[in-house]
One Martini backbone bead per residue (centre of mass of N, CA, C, O) as a GRO file, in nm:
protein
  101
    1UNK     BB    1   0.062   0.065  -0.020
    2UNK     BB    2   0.241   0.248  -0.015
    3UNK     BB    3   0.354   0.279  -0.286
    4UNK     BB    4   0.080   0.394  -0.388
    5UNK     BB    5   0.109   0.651  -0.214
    6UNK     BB    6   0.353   0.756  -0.355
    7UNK     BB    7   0.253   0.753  -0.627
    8UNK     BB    8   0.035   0.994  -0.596
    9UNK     BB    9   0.204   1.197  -0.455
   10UNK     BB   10   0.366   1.247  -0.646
   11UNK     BB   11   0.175   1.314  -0.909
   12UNK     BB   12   0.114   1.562  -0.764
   13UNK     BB   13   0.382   1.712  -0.721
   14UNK     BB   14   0.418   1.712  -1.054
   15UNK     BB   15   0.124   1.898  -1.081
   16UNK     BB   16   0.203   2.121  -0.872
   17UNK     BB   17   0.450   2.203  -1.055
   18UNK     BB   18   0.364   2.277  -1.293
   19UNK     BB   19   0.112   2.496  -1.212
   20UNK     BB   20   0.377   2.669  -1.141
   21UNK     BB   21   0.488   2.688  -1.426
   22UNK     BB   22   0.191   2.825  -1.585
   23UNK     BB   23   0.181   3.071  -1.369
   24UNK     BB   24   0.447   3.196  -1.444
   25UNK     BB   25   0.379   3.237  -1.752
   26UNK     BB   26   0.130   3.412  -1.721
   27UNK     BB   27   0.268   3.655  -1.563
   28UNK     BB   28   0.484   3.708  -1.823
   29UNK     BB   29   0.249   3.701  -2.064
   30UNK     BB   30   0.070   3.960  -1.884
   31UNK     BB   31   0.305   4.172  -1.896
   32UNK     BB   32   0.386   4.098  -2.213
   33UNK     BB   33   0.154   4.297  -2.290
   34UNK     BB   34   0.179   4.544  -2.109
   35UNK     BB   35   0.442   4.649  -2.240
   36UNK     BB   36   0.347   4.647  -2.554
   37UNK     BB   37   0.026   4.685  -2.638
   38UNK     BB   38  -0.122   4.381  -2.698
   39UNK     BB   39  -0.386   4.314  -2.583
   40UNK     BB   40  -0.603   4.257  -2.794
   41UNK     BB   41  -0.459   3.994  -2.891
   42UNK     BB   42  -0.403   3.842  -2.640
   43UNK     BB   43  -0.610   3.839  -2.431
   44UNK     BB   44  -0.799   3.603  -2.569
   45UNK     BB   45  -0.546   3.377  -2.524
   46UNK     BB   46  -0.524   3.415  -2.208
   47UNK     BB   47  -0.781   3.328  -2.111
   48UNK     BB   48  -0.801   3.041  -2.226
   49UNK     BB   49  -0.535   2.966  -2.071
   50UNK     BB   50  -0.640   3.039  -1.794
   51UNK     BB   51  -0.886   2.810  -1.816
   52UNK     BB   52  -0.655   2.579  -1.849
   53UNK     BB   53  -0.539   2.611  -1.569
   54UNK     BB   54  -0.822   2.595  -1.385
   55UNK     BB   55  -0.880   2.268  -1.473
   56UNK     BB   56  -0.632   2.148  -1.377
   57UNK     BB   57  -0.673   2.209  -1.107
   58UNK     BB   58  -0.919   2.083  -1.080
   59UNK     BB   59  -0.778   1.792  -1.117
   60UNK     BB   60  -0.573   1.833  -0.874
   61UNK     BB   61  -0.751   1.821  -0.643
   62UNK     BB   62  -0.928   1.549  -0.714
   63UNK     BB   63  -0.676   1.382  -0.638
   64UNK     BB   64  -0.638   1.440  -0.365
   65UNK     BB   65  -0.917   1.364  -0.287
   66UNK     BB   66  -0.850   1.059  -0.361
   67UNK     BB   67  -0.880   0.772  -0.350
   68UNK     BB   68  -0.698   0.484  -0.357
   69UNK     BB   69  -0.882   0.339  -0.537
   70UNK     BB   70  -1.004   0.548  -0.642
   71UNK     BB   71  -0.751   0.558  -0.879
   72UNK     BB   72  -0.715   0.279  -0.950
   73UNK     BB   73  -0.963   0.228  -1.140
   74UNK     BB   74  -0.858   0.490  -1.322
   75UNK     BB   75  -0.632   0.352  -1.414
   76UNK     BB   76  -0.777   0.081  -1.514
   77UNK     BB   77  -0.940   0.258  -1.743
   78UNK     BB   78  -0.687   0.401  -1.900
   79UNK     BB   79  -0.548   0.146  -1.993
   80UNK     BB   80  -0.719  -0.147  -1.982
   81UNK     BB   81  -0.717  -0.475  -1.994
   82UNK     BB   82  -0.424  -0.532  -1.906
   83UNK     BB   83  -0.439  -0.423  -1.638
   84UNK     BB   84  -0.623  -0.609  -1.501
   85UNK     BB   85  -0.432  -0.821  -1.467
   86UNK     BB   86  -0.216  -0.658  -1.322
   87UNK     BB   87  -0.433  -0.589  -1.081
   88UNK     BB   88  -0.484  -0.890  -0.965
   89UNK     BB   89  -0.184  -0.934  -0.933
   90UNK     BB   90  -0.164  -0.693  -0.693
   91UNK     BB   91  -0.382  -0.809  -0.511
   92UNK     BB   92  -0.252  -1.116  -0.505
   93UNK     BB   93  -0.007  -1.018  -0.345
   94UNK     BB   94  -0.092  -0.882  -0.131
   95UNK     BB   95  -0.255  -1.093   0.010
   96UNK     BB   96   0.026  -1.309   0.019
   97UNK     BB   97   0.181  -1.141   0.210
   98UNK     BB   98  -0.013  -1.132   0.437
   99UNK     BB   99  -0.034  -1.418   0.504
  100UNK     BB  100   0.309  -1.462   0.520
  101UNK     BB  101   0.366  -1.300   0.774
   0.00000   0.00000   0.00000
């Protein structure tokens, strides 16, 4: 169960690094439209920009949020049919460790 729990936690660390080098970007890039007189052509460019880091954001809350079960569900939903079996496989793992203790 560990190792779930730290492979979840990097995940998020990694994306909650992502999400601060987007916000970086976006300060950048909201400076440099208003150094240039830029803005109306940049404007509606960053909107978007800003609206789909909204999302990302929102998407790393849920990670934050999600059960350790339900993550794994959604990674076996998003794998395919072979990851079930490789699923089964390490639940059938750990069960086996636990009982051989």
């Amino acid at each position: 169960m560990t190792n779930l729990n730290q492979l979840i936690e990097q995940q998020v660390r990694q994306r909650e690094s992502h999400l601060k080098h987007i916000d970086e970007l976006l300060g950048r890039a909201r400076e440099g439209a208003r150094d240039r007189n830029r803005q109306t052509d940049v404007d509606t460019e960053l909107v978007e920009l800003a609206q789909q880091r909204d999302t990302l954001a929102g998407k790393l809350k849920r990670l934050r949020l999600t059960s350790l079960n339900r993550w794994q569900e959604q990674e076996i939903e998003k794998a395919g049919p072979m990851a079930v079996w490789d699923a089964v496989a390490q639940q059938l793992e750990r069960l086996v460790e636990r009982l051989e203790r």
